[in-house]
C-alpha positions, 0 to 999 in steps of 0.5 A: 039551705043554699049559701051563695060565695058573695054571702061570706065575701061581700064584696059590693057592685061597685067595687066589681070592678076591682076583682077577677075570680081565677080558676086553677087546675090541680097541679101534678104534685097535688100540692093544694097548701101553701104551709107545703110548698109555698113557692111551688103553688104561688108559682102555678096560681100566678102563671101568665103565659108560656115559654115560646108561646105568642100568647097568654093562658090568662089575662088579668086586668083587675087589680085584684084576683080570688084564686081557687083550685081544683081539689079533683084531678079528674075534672069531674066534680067541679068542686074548688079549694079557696086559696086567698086573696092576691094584688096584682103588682105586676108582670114577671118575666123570665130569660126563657120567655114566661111569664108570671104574674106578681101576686101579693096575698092580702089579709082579706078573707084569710080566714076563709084560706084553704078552708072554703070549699065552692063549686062551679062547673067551667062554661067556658072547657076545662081550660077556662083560667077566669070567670068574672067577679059578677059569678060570685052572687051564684056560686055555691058554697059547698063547705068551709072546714073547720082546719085548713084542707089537707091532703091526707094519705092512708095505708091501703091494707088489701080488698079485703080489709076496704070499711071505712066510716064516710067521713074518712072516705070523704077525705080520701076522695077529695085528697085524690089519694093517689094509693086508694085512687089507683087501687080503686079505679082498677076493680069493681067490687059489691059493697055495703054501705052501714047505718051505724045509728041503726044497723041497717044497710045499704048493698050495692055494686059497681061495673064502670070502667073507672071502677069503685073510685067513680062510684064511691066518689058520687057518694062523696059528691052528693053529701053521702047519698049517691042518689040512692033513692032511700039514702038521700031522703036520710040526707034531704032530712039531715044534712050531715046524716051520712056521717053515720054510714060505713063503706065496705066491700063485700066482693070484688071483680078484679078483672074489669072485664067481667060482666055487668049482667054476673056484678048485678046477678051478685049484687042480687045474691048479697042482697037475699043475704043481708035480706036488705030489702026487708030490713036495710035501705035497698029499695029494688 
């Protein structure tokens, strides 16, 4: 069932007025939490216009501002991080001629900072800075974590010790790790993927220029079943079914300029191997 954001906030017509929802890329440190770096986040959130700039990259005329953030870099999956609610007091500007706004966080809906998790795609082109308080009644609630959202870092040991349970990947991908990220991006691989609860699995292969991350990453994106056709009816019956899936890679193509035509032929081959087919989730 669809959870819209208006269904947790309920803030009521009236007081539309009142509230702007601001939309802010990820930053380059990938800092997403204000325990980190409290100043340096409050800082890019609340920026106004640039130096030597004749005009604003964002105006705000509420008194009041929902601010979120981008959790994936490459702008791809539209998925944002609430970060709190902020009055707006004023305009800061500084000697070299930017300007900031003075936002004071407020305890309203703290509860729900660093921890709710939306989507939306931006209408407007990657810059759009704000959309109106109006979109609150559509937008959807992807999740609220159970603890405030961390940006994890992992040990990658090599290819070929790569099998990890989804839920680890999961917080790999929405981290945007950058060691995995890079490591991923640049190879192509057949992986499987393993229902824990039954043994059975799923093969499958990459062959994109933005290689095993990208794929990986829908997997991610779609609740664990990458539009596979058999994973995604598991996932349309159980939402939190992927939970049981392991993610591995069986073989990887580190020159990215191999073949699509030789990956599938591969592809083909472990799935004769795993008879995944007969036994697993691969339907073709």
């Amino acid at each position: 069932m669809e959870i819209f954001l208006n269904e947790i906030f309920n803030i009521v017509a009236n007081e539309y007025k009142d509230w702007t929802i601001c939309l802010n890329n990820a930053n380059e440190e990938g800092i997403y939490s204000f325990e980190e770096n409290e100043s340096r986040l409050l800082e890019h959130i609340s920026w106004k216009k640039h130096r030597n700039s004749t005009t604003s990259f964002r105006n705000i005329y509420t008194r009041y501002c929902l601010q979120f953030i981008r959790l994936d870099r490459d702008k791809k999956y539209n998925q944002w991080l609430f970060l709190g609610a902020f009055e707006i007091c004023g305009v800061i500007n500084f000697d070299d001629g930017h300007q900031v706004y003075d936002l004071r966080k407020m305890d309203l809906f703290n509860q729900y900072s660093e921890r709710l998790i939306i989507e939306y795609s931006k209408k407007q082109g990657p810059k759009q800075a704000k959309i109106g308080i109006e979109n609150i009644e559509t937008i959807k609630v992807v999740s609220i974590l159970e603890k405030k959202y961390v940006k994890t870092s992992y040990l990658f040991e090599g290819y070929h010790k790569v099998s990890l349970p989804f839920l680890e990947l999961k917080k790999i991908v929405m981290g945007n790790v950058d060691n995995w990220r890079i490591l991923l991006e640049n190879v192509n691989c057949i992986y499987s993927i393993v229902d824990e609860t039954n043994g059975k699995i799923y093969i499958g292969s990459t062959y994109n220029k933005n290689g095993t991350w990208n794929r990986w990453s829908e997997y991610v994106y779609t609740n664990g079943h990458g539009n596979d056709c058999e994973l995604k009816q598991l996932v349309e019956r159980q939402p939190d079914y992927a939970k049981s899936f392991r993610f591995s890679i069986i073989e990887v193509f580190l020159n990215k300029d191999d073949t699509s035509p030789y990956i599938l032929e591969r592809e083909r081959y472990w799935k004769e191997v795993f008879r995944s087919k007969i036994f697993g989730y691969n339907d073709n």
